[in-house]
VEXTI-223218 format. One record per atom (N, C-alpha, C, CB): atom name; y, z, x; residue number from 1. Coordinates in steps of 0.1 Angstrom, whole numbers, m for minus. Each point is the difference from the previous one (the first is absolute). Glycine has a CB too. Example, Ala and Ser with C-alpha at 12.3 -4.5 7.8 and 13.67 -1.06 7.14 Angstrom:
BEGIN
SITE	N	m57	78	132	1;
SITE	CA	12	0	m9	1;
SITE	C	12	0	9	1;
SITE	CB	m12	12	m19	1;
SITE	N	23	m19	15	2;
SITE	CA	11	0	9	2;
SITE	C	11	8	m8	2;
SITE	CB	m6	m22	12	2;
! end
This chain:
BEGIN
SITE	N	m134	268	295	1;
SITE	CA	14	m4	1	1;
SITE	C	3	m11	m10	1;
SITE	CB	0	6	24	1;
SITE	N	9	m2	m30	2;
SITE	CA	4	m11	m11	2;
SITE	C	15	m13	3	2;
SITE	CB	m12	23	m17	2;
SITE	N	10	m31	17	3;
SITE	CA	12	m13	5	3;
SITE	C	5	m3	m15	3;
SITE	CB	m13	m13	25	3;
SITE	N	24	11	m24	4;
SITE	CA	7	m9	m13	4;
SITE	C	9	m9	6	4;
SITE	CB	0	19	m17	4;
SITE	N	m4	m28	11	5;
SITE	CA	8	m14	7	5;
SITE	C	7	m7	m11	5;
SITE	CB	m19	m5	19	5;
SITE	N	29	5	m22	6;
SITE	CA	11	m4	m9	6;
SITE	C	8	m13	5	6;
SITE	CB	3	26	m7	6;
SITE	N	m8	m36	m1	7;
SITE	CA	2	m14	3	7;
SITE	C	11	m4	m11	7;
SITE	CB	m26	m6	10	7;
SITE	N	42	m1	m6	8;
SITE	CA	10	m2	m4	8;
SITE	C	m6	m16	m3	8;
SITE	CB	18	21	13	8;
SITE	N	m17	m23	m30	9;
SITE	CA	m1	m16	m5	9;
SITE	C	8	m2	m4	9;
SITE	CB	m14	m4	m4	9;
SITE	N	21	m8	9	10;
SITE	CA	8	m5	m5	10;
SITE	C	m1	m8	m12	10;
SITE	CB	5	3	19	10;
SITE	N	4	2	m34	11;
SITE	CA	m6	m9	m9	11;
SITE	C	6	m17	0	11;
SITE	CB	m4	25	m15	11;
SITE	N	m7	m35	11	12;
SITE	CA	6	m11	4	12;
SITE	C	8	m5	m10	12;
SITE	CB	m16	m3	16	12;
SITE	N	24	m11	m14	13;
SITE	CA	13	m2	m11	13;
SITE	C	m14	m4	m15	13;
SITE	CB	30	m17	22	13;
SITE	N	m24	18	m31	14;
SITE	CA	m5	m4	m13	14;
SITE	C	3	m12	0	14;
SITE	CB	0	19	m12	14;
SITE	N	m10	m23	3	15;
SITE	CA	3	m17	0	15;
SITE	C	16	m8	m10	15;
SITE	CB	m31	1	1	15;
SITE	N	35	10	m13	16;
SITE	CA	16	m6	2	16;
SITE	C	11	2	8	16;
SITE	CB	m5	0	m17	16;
SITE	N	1	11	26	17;
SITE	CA	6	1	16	17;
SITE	C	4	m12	7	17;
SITE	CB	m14	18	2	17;
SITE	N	m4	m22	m3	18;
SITE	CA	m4	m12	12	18;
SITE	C	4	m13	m7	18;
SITE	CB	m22	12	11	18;
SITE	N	25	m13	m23	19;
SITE	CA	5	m11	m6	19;
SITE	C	16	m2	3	19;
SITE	CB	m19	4	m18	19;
SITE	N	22	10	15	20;
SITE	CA	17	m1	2	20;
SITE	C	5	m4	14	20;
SITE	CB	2	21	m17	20;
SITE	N	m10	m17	30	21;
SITE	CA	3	m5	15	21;
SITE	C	m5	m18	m2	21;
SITE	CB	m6	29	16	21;
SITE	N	m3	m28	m27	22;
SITE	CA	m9	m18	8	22;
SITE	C	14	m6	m9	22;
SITE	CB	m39	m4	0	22;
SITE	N	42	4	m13	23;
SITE	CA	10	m4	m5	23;
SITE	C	12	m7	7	23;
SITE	CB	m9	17	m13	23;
SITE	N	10	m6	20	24;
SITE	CA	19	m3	6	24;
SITE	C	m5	m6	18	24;
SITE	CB	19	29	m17	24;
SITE	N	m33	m33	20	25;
SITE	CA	m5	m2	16	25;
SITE	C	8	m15	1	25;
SITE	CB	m30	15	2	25;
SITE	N	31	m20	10	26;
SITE	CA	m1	m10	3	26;
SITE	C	m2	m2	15	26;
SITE	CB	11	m4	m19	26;
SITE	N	m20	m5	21	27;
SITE	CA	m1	m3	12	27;
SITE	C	10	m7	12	27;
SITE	CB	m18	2	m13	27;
SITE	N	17	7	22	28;
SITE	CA	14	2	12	28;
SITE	C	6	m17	5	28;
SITE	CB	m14	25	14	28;
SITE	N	1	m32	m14	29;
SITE	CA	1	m16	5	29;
SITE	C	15	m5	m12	29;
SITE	CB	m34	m7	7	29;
SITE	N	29	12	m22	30;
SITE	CA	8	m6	m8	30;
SITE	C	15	3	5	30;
SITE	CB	m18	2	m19	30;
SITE	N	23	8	21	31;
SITE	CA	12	8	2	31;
SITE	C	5	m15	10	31;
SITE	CB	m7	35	m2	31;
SITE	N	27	m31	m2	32;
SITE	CA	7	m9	7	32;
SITE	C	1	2	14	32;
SITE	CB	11	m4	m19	32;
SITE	N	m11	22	21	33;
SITE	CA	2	m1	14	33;
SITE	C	m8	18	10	33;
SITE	CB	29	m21	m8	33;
SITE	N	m22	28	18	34;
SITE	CA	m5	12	1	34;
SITE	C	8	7	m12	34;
SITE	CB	m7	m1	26	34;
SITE	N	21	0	m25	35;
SITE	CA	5	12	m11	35;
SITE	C	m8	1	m14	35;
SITE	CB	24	m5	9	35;
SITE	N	m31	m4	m14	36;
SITE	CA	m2	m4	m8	36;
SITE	C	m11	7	1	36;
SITE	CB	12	m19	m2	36;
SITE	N	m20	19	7	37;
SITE	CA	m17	1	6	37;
SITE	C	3	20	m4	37;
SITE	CB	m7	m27	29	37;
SITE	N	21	28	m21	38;
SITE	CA	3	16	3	38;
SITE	C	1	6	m14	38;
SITE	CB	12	m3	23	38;
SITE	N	m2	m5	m27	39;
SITE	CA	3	10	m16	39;
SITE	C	m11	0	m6	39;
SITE	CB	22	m6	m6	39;
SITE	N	m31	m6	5	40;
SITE	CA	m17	0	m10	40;
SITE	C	m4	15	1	40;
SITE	CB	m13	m26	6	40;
SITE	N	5	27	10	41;
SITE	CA	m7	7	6	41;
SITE	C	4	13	m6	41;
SITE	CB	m3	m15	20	41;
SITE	N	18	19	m17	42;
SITE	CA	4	13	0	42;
SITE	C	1	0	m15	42;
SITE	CB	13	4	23	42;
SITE	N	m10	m10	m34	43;
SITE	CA	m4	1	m15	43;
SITE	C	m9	3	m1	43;
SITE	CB	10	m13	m7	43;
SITE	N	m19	6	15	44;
SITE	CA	m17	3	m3	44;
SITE	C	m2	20	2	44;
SITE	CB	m11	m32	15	44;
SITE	N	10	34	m4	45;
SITE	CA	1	11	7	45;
SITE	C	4	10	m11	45;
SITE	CB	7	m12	23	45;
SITE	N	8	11	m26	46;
SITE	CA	5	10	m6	46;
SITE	C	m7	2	m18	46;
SITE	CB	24	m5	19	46;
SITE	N	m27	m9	m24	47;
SITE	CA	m8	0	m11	47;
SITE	C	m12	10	3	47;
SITE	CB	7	m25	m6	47;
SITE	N	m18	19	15	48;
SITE	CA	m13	8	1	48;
SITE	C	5	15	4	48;
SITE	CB	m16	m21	7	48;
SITE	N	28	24	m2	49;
SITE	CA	4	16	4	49;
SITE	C	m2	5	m16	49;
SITE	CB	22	m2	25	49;
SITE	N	m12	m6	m34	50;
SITE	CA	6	4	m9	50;
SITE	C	m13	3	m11	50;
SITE	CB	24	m13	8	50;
SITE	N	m39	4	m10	51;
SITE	CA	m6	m1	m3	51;
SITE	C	m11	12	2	51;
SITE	CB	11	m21	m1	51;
SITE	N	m14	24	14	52;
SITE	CA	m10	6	7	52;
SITE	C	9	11	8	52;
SITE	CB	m18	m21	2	52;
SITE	N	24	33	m3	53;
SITE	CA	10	5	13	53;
SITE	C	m9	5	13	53;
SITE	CB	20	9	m18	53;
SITE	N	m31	m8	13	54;
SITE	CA	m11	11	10	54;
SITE	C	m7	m15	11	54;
SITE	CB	m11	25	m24	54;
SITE	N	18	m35	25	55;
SITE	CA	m10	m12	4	55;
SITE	C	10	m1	13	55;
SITE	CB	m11	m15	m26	55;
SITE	N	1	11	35	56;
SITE	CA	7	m1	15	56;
SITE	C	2	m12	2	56;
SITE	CB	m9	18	9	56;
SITE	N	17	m23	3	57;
SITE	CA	2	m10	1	57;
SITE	C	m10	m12	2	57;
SITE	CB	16	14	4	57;
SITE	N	m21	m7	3	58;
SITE	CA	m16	m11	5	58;
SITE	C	m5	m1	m18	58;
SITE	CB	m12	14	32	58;
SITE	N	12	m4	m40	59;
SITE	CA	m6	m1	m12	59;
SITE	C	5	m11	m8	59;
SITE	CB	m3	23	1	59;
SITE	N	18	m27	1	60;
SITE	CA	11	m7	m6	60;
SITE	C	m6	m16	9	60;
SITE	CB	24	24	m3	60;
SITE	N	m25	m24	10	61;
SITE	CA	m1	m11	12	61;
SITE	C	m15	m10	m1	61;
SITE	CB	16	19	17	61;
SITE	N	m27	m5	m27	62;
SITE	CA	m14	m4	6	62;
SITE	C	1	m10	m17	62;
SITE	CB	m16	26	21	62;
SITE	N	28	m18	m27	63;
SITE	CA	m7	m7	m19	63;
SITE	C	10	m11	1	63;
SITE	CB	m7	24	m20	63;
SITE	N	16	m31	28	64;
SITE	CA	6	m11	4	64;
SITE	C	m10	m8	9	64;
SITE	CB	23	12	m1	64;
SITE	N	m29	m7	7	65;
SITE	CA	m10	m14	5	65;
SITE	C	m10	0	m9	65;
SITE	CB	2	1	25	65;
SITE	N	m7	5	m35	66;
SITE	CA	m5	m5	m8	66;
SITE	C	7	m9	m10	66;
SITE	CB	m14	17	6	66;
SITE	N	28	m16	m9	67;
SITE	CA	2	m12	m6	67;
SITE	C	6	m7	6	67;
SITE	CB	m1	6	m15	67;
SITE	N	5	m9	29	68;
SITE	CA	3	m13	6	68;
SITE	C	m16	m8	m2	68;
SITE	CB	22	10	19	68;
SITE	N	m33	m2	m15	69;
SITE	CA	m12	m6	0	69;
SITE	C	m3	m7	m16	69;
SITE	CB	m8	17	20	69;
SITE	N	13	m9	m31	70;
SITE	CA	m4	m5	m15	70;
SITE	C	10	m10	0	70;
SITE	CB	m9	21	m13	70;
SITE	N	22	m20	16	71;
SITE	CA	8	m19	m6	71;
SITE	C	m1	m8	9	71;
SITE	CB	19	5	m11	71;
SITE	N	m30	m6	22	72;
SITE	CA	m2	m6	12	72;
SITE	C	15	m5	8	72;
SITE	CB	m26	m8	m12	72;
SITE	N	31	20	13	73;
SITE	CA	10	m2	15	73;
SITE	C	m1	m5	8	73;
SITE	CB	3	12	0	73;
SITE	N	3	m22	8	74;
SITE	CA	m6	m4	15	74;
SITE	C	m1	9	8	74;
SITE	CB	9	m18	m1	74;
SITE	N	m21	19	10	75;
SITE	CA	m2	8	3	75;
SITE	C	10	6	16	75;
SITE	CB	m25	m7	m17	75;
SITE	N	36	1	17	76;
SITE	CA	9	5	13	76;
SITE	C	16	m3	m9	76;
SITE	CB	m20	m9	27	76;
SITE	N	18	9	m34	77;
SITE	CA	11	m1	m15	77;
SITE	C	11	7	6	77;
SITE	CB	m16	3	m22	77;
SITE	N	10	8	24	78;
SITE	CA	10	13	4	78;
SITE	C	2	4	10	78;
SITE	CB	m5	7	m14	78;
SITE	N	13	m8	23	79;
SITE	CA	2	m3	16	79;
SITE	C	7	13	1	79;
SITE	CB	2	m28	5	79;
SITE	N	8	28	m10	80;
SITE	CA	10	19	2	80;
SITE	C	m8	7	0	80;
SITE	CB	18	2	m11	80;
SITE	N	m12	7	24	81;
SITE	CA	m2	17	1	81;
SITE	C	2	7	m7	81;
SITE	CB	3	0	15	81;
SITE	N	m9	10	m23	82;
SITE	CA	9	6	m10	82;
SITE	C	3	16	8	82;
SITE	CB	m12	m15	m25	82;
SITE	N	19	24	21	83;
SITE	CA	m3	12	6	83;
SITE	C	2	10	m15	83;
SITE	CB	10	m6	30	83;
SITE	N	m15	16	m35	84;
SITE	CA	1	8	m10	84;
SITE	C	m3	14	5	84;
SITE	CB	m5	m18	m15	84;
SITE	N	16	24	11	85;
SITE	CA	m4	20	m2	85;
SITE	C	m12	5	m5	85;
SITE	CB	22	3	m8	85;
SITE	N	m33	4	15	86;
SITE	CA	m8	5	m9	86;
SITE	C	5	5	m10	86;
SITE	CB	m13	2	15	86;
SITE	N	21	3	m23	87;
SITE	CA	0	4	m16	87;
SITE	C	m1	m7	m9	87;
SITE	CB	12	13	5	87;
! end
């Protein structure tokens, strides 16, 4: 019996990708208020959509905590709920 197992990779952003999101980042603490916090986030979001379209949200979400972790964010910076569409 023969099995074929076909494993879906996701390719990851390229590094002038990852430049173009660290570029325009700022950390949530900085922001004046939630609206503020909201418009970033969702710029962010629609950038990495726009960048990556095959990237899920959690995908979007996991390469944001790596750069809150790289401009050293405080680490409860970001207090909003967010909610997003999987697409």
């Amino acid at each position: 019996m023969l099995t074929v197992t076909t494993a879906l990779v996701l390719a990851a952003l390229t590094l002038p990708q990852q430049r173009s999101l660290d570029r325009t980042f700022v950390c949530p603490e900085k922001l004046a208020d939630d609206a503020a916090r909201l418009t970033t986030i969702t710029r962010y979001m629609d950038d990495y959509a726009r960048l990556d379209p095959a990237a899920t949200v959690n995908d979007r979400l996991a390469y944001r905590d790596k750069l809150l972790a790289k401009h050293h964010c405080a680490p409860d910076g970001d207090k909003a709920q967010y909610t997003f569409p999987q697409t």
